[in-house]
C-alpha positions as CSV (number, residue, x, y, z in Angstrom):
1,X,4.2,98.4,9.9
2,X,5.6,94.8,9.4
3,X,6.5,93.3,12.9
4,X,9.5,94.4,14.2
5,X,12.1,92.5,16.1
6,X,15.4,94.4,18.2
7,X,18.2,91.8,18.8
8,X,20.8,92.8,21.3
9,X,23.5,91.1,21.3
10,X,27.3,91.4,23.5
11,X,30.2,89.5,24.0
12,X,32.0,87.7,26.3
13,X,30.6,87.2,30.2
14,X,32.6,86.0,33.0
15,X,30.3,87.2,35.7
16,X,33.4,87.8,38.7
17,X,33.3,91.0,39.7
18,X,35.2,92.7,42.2
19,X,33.7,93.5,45.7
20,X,30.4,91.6,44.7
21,X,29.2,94.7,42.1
22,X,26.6,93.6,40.0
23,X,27.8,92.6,36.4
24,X,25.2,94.5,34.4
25,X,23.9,97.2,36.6
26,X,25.8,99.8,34.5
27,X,24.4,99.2,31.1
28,X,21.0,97.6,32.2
29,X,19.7,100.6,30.4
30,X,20.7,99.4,27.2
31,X,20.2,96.1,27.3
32,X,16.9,96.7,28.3
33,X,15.9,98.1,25.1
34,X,16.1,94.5,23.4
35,X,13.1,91.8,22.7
36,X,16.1,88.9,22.4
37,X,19.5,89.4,24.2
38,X,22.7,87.3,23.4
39,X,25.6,87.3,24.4
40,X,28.8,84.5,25.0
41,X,28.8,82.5,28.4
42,X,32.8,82.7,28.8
43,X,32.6,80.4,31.9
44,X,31.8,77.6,33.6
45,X,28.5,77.4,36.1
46,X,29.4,74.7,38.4
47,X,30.8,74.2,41.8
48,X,32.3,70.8,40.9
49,X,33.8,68.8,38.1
50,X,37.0,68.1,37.4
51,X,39.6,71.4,36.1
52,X,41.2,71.5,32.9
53,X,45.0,70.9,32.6
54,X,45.4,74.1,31.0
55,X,46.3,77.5,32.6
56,X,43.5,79.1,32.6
57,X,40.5,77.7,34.3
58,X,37.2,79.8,34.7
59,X,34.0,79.2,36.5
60,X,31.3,80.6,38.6
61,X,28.9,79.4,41.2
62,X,25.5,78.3,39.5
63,X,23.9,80.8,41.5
64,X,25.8,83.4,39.8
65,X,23.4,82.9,36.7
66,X,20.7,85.3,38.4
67,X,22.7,87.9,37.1
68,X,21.9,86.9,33.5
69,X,18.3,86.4,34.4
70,X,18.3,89.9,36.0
71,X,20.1,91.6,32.5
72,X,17.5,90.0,30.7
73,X,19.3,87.4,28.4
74,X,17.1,85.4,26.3
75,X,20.1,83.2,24.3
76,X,23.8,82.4,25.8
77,X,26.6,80.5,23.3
78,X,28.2,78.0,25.8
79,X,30.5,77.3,22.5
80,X,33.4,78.4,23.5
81,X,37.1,77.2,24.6
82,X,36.1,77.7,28.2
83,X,33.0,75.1,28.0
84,X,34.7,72.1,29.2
85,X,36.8,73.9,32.0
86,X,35.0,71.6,34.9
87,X,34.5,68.9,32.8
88,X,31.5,67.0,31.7
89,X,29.9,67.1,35.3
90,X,30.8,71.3,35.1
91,X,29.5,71.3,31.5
92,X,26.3,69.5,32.3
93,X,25.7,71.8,34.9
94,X,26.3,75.1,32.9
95,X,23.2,73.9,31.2
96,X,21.3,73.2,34.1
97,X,22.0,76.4,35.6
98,X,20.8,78.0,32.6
99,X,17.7,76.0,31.3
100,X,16.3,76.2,35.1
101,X,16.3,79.8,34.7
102,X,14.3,79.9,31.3
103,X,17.5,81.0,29.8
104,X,18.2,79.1,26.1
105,X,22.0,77.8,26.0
106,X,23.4,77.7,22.1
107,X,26.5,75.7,21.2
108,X,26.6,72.4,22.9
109,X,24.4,69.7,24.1
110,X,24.1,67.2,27.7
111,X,24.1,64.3,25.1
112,X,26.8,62.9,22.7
113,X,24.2,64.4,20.0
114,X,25.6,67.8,18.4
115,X,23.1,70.6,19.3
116,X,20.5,71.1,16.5
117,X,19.6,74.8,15.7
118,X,16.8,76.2,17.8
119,X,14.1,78.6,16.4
120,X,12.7,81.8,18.9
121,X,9.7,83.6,18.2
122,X,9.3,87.1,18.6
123,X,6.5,89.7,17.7
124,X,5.7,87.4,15.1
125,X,8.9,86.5,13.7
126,X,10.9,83.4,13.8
127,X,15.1,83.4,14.5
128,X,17.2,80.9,14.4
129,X,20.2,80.6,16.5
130,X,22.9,78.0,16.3
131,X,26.6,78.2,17.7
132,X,30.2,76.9,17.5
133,X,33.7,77.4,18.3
134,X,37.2,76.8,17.1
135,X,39.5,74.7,19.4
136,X,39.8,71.4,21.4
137,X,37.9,71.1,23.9
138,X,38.6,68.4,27.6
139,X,35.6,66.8,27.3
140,X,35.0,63.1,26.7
141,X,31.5,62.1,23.6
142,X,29.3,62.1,26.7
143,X,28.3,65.7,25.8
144,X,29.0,67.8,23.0
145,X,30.0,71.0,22.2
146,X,29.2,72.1,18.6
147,X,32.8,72.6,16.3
148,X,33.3,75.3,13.7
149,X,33.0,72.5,11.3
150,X,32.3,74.7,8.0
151,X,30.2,71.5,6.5
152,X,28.0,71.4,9.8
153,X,27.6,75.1,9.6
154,X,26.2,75.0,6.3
155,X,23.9,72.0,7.3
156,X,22.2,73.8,10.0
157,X,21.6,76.8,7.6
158,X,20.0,74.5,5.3
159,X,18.0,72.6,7.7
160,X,16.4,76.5,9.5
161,X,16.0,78.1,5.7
162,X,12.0,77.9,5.0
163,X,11.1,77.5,9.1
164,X,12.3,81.2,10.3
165,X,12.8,84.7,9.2
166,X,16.4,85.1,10.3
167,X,19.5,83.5,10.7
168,X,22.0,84.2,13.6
169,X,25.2,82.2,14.0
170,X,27.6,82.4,17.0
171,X,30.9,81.9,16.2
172,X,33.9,81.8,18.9
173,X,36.8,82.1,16.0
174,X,39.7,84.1,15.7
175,X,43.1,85.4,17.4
176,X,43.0,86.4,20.8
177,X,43.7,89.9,21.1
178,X,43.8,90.6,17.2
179,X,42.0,94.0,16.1
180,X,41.0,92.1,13.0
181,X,40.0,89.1,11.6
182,X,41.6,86.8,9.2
183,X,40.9,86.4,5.6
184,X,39.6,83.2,6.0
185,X,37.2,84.0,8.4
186,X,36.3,87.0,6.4
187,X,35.4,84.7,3.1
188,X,33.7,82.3,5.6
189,X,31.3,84.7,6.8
190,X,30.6,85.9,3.4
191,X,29.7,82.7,2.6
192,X,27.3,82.0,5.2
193,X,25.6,85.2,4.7
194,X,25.4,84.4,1.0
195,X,23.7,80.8,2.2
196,X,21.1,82.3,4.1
197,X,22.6,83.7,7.6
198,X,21.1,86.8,8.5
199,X,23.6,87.5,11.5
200,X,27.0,86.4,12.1
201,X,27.9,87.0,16.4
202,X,31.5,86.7,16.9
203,X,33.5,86.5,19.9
204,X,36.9,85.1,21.7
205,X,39.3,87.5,20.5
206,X,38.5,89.7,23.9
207,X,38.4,92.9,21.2
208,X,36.1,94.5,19.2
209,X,36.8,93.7,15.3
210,X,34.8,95.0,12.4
211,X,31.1,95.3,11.7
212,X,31.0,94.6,7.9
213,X,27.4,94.7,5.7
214,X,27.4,91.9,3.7
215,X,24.7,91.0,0.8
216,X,22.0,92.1,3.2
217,X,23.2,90.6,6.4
218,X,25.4,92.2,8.7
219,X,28.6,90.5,10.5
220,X,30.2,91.6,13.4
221,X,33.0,89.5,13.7
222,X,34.3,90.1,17.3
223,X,31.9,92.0,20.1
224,X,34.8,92.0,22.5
225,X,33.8,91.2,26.6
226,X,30.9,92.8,27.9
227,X,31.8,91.6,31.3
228,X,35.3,90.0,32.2
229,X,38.4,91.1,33.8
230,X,40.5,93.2,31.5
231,X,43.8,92.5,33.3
232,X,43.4,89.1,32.7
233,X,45.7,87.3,31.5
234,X,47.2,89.5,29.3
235,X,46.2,93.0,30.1
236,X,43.0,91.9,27.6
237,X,41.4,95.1,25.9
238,X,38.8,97.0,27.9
239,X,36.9,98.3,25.2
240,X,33.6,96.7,23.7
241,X,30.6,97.3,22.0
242,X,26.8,96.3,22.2
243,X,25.4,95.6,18.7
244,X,21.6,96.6,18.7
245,X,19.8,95.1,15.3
246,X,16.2,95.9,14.4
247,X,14.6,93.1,12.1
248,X,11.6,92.7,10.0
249,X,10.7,89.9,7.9
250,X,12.4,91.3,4.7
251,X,15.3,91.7,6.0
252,X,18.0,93.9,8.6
253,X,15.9,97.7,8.8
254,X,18.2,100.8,8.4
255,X,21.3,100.9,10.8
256,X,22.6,98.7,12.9
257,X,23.3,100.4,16.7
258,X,26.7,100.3,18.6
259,X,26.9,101.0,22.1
260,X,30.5,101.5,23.5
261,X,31.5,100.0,26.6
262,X,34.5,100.4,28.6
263,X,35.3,97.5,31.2
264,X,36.6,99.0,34.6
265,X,39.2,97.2,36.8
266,X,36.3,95.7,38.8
267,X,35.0,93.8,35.8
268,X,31.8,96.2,35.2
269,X,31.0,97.1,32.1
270,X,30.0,101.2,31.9
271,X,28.6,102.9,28.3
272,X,31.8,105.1,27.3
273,X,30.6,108.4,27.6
274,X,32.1,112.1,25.5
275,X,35.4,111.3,24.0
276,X,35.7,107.9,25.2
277,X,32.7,107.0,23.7
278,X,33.2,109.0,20.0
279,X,37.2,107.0,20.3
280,X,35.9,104.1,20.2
281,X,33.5,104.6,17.6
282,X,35.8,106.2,15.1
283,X,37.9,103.4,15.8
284,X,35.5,100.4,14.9
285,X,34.4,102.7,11.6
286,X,38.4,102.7,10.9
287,X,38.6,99.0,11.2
288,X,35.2,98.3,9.5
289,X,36.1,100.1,6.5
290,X,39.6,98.4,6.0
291,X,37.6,95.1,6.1
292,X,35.2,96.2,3.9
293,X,37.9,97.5,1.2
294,X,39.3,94.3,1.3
295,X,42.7,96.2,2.8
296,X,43.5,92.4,5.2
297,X,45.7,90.9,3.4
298,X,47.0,87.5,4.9
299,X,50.2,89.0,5.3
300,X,49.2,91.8,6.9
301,X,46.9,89.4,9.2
302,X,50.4,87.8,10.3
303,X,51.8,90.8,11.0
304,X,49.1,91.9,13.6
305,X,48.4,88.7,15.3
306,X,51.9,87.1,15.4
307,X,53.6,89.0,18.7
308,X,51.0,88.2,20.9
309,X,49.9,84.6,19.7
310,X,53.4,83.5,20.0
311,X,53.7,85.1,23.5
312,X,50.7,83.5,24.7
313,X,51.6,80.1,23.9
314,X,54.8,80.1,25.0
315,X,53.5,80.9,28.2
316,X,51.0,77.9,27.7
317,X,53.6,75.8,27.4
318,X,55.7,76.9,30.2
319,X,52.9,75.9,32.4
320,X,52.4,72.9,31.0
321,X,55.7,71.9,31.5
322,X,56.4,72.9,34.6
323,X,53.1,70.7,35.6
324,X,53.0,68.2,33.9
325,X,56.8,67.6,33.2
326,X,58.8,67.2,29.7
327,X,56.1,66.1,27.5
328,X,54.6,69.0,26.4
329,X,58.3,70.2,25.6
330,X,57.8,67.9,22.7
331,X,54.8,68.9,21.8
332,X,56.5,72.4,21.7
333,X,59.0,71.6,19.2
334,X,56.3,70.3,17.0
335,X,54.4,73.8,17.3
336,X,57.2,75.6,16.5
337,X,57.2,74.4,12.7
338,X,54.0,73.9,12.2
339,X,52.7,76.3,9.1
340,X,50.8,78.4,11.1
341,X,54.1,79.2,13.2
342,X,56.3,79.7,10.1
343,X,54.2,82.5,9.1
344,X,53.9,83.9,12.6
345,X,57.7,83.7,12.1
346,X,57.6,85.9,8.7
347,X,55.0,88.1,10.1
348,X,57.7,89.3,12.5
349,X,60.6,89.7,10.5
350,X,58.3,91.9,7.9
351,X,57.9,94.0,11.1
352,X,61.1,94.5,12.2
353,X,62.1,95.8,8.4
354,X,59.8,97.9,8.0
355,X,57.3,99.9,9.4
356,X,53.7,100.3,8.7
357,X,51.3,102.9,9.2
358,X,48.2,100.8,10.1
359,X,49.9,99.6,13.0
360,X,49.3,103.1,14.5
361,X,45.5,102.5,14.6
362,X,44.9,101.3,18.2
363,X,42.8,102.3,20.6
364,X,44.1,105.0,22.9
365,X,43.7,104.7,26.4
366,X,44.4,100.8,28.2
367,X,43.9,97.1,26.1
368,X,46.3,94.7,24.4
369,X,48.9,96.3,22.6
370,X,50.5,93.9,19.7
């Protein structure tokens, strides 16, 4: 038998809880079943630095990070919109917090110097890991944060084909709150897959999107949260998967593994059990195969993402006004007709005229409604 490695990976991690209940405790079972663990540091591990002027500001305590160390992650993305919430002292100590605890941290670098891919070795196999995220981030060049920069993607592929087995990219990308992703990032991840990627991770959109195979490599474009509060901030979806992946050097073996997970209003992740658990799965399979048939269209795309991408940013900019006065009003009106906007702005009027059956297919039970 070749030499087999299981990669586990999840998606986004707050680590607040409720009542001080252990984050993992309820799926430690599952997790436990991996030889590498991922998942998406959605926070901040510092106890100083300086906040974000933006709405939502997360962090934890430093000493919060035992947590990982007790679930057993091996690899945390720290590429995400929430990196720089503290600043560069907060950001520096994210790392910290995580390297002291012989956990690796993906995504972003203490240095001005982008974060070169990093090679793990594993029952005699070799995986590469590299991550990035869309969005601007409050931090100075002092440290860096790696950009979903489609030319620096394709670099790092480059530069880890011929020194490992694998390939696995995290990638904090799409709407918020969207059941699927775009086109864009759907030919994107096609592409890197067809340049060497093994694994595409995604995460930010706080749901579960689909798991497509792709030319031998297998993309799972959102995981949705593994631990974070589903109320927050706008009643975010409390359904998730685990993706479980067995490799061997030639390649993904058989089927990939989901695990569903439903997030309970103390932030703790449990395995969905009976007909929770078969919902959810026939759900992602639904979703899967429309992205698979090629049935997202960008039209379509606008049509799903459009009432709740222009409901959170208003509400961005309501706070940003009322704290940091009329400038960001400006800033508004610009927004408003940018191209993005204008097709937000058709998206809705196509829903109002006419209905559409695929915007039945939602999960049942609590999570974002669009």
């Amino acid at each position: 038998m070749q030499n087999r490695v299981r990669l586990i990976a999840a998606g986004d991690i707050w680590l607040r809880t409720e009542g001080g209940r252990h984050p993992f405790r309820e799926v430690q079972h599952v997790l436990d079943e991996k030889d590498i663990l991922f998942g998406n540091l959605e926070t901040t591990l510092s106890d100083t630095g300086d906040p974000a002027e933006k709405h939502h500001v997360i962090s934890e305590s430093p000493e919060a990070a035992r947590h990982l160390v007790d679930a057993g992650f091996d690899v945390l993305s720290v590429a995400n919109n929430h990196s720089g919430d503290l600043g560069i002292e907060g950001f520096r100590n994210t790392l910290n917090a995580l390297e002291s605890r012989g956990i690796l941290p993906i995504g972003g670098s203490a240095t001005e110097n982008r974060q070169e891919p990093v090679i793990i070795e594993r029952n005699g196999l070799l995986i590469g890991f590299a991550g990035y995220t869309i969005g601007k981030l409050a931090l100075s060049n002092e440290v860096s944060v790696n950009r979903l920069v489609e030319e620096d993607i394709f670099k790092d592929i480059a530069s880890l084909k011929g020194r490992c087995d694998h390939i696995a990219l995290s990638l904090h990308w799409g709407a918020e709150m969207a059941y699927y992703p775009s086109p864009a990032q759907i030919d994107l991840a096609h592409r890197l897959i067809d340049a060497g990627a093994t694994l595409i991770l995604g995460h930010h959109p706080h749901t579960m999107q689909a798991i497509e195979r792709y030319h031998g490599g297998l993309i799972a474009y959102s995981l949705g949260m593994l631990q974070f509060e589903p109320r927050w901030p706008h009643n975010l979806s409390r359904e998730a998967v685990v993706l479980s992946v067995d490799l061997e050097k030639d390649g993904v073996v058989g089927e990939y593994g989901v695990t569903p997970l439903l997030v309970d209003d103390n932030f703790v992740p449990h395995v969905a059990e009976g007909a929770e658990g078969e919902n959810i799965r026939t759900f992602l399979a639904g979703i899967s195969r429309e992205v698979a048939e090629g049935e997202i269209t960008e039209a379509r795309w606008f049509e799903e993402i459009a009432p709740v991408y222009m409901r959170m940013n208003f509400e961005s900019y309501r706070y940003r006004i009322r704290n940091n006065g009329p400038l960001p009003v400006l800033e508004m009106m610009i927004w408003f007709v940018t191209p993005f906007c204008l097709k937000c702005y058709a998206g809705l009027l196509r829903r109002a005229l006419r209905p559409a059956p695929w915007r039945e297919r939602r999960m049942p039970g609590s999570g974002a409604r669009n």
